[in-house]
N, C-alpha and C positions, 0 to 999 in steps of 0.2 A: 074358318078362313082356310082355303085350299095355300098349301107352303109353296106352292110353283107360283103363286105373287106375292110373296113377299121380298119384300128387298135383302141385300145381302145385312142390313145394319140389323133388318129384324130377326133374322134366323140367327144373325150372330145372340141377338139380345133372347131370342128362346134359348137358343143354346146355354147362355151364360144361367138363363133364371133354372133353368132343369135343373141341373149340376149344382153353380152357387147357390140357391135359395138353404141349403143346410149350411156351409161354409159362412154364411152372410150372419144368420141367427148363432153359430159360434162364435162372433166375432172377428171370423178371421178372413183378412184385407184380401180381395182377389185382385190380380194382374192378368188381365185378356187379353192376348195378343192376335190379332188375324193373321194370318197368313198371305204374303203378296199375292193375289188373283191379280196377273194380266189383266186390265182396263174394267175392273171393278169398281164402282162406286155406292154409296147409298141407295140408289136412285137404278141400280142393275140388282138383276137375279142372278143368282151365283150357285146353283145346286150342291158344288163344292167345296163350300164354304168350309172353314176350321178353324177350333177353339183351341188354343194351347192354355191351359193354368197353372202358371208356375209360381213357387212358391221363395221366397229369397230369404239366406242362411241357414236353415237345415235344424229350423226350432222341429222342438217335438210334437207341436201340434201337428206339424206334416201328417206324420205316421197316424198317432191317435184320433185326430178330427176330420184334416181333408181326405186325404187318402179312403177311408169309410164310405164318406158322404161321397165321394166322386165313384169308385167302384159301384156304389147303388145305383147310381145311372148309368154306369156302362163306360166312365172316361176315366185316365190316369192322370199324371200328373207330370211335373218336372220338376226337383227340387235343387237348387242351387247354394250347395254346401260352405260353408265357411270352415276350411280345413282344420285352423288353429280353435275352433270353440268344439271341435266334435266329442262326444263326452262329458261336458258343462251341465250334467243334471241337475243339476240346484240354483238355486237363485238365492240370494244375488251372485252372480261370476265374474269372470273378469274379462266377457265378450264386449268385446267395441260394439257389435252392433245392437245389444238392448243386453245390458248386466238383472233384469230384470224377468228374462225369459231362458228357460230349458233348453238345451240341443241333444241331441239324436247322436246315438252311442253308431260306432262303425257296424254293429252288430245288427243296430234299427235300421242306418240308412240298407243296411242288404236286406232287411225283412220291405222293407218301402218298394225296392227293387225286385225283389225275387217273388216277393207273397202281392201287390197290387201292382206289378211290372213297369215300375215310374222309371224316367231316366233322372242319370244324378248328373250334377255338373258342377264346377268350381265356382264358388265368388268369391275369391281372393283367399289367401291364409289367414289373415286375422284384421280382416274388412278396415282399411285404414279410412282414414279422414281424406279423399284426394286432395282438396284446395289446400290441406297442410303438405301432401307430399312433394317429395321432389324427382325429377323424371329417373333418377337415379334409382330410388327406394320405389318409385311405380313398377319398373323393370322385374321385380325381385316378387312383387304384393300377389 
């Protein structure tokens, strides 16, 4: 099938299988974001179409698993760090968002950035419960 008709839903959905199909057989959850195209729909072609996959908390599979599999196809990443678990190499820990999973040493998240040139970004200090917060303690999170 020539890419100049496929819609924008399906180049995103090649996009995502390229890239996620290793991610996917790791187990680990993907997040696709499209990017706002100007008066884009399903149902348009969009040449410029773009995948972002960002990755939420700053587990160590970042580094070890997606990071890999996305460089193989040519795409990076975006991981969004949870400042208070950075360090938490062991499991069980004491990270709010899964005491269950690994995090990525200060030392990893610069190999993530520096060695498959991902960007880093915050998600909170130590990922609260919102619906328990109060606008007070959200301010500070």
């Amino acid at each position: 099938m020539n890419s100049h008709n496929l819609s924008l839903s399906d180049k995103v959905t090649s996009l995502a299988k390229r890239a996620g199909h290793g991610l996917l057989a790791a187990g680990i959850t993907l997040s696709i974001l499209v990017a706002n195209i100007p008066h884009a729909s399903a149902a348009t072609t969009a040449p410029g179409a773009r995948v972002s996959f960002t990755f939420d908390d700053g587990m160590t599979s970042a580094l070890t698993q997606a990071a890999p599999t996305l460089q193989k196809y040519g795409f990076t990443g975006t991981s969004y760090v949870i400042t208070g678990c950075v360090g938490m190499n062991t499991a069980p820990n004491e990270c709010r968002a899964n005491t269950e999973k690994t995090y990525m040493s200060w030392e990893q998240i610069n190999q993530l950035k520096n060695n498959y040139g991902w960007e880093i970004g915050s998600h909170t200090v130590n990922h609260p419960r919102w619906p328990a917060a109060t606008p007070k303690t959200s301010l500070t999170r």
